[in-house]
N, C-alpha and C positions, 0 to 999 in steps of 0.2 A: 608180496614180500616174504622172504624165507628168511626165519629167525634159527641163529645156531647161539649154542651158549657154550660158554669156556667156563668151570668152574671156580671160585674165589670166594672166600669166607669178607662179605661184603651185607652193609643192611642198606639195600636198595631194591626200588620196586621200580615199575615200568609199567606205561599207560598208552596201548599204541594205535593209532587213529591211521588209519591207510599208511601212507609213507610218512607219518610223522610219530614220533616216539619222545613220550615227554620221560623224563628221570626225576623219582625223587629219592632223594638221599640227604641225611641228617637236616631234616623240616625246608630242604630247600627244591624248588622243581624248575627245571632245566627243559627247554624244547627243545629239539636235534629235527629239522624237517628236511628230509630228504626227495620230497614231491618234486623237484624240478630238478634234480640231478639227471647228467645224461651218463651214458653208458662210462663208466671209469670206477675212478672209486677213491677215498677219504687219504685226504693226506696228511690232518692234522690227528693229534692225538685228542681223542676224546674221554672224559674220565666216561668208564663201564660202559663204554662204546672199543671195544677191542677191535673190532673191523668192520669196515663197509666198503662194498661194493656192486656195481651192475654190470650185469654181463646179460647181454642179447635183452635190454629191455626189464632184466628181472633183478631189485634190490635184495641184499643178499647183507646182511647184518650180523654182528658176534656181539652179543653182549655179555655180559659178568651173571653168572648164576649164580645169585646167591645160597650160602651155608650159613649152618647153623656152627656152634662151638665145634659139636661130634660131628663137622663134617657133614649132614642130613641136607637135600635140596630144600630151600625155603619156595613158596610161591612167587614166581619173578614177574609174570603181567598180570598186574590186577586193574581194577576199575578205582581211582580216587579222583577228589575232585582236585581239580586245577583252579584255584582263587588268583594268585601270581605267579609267573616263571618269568628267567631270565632266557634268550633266543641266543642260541650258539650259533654263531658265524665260526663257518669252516671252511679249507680250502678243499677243493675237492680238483681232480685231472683227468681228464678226457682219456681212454687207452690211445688215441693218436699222441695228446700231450708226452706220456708218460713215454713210448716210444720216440719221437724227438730229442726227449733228454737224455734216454738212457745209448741212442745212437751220435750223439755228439759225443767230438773228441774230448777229454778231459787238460786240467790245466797242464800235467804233466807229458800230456802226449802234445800238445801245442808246445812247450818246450823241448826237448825230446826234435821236433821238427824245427825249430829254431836255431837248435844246436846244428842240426844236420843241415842246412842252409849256409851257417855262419861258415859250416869247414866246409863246405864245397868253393865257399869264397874264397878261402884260403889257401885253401887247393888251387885255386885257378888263378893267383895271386892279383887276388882282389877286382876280379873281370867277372 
């Protein structure tokens, strides 16, 4: 897994176990397990989870680097213990998925071709 970080004046830490990544932030800790993701990448928004994705097999992750007041990098994966978390269910999209959607016509362009239909009817007076 390759970790990138975006910086944001945030007090959260990160604890990261193979493809899984637990978050704690204000005494609460969150899992995000990305172990069985296939090649695509994150569609839901995750808090200090700014991106995720896999490409050719390799998880590829952005999280929030934490600052200090003056701006200063804080320590962002540390070692804590996990006593309870809550398990974030996320949707995640195949790049097949994400192609499919993004090559389907839109509601505008299905009207658009409705229109263009209707006058050919009209044109052809109603045949």
């Amino acid at each position: 897994m390759r970790i990138e970080f975006t910086p944001q004046r945030a007090d959260v830490k990160y604890k990261v176990v193979e493809e899984i990544i637990y978050i704690k932030a204000n005494d609460k800790v969150i899992k995000v397990d990305f172990s069985k993701t296939p090649n695509g990448k994150l569609c839901d928004l995750i808090d200090y989870i700014s991106d995720a994705k896999r490409v050719d097999g390799e998880l590829i992750v952005t999280l929030i680097q934490p600052l200090d007041k003056e701006g200063n990098e804080l320590p962002a994966i540390v070692d804590f213990e996990i006593e309870e978390y809550e398990e974030v269910i996320f949707e995640w999209k195949s790049w097949e998925e994400i192609e499919q959607e993004e090559n389907q016509p839109s509601e505008l362009d299905m009207l658009a071709l409705a229109v263009m239909e209707l006058g050919k009817l009209i044109m052809n007076g109603g045949k």
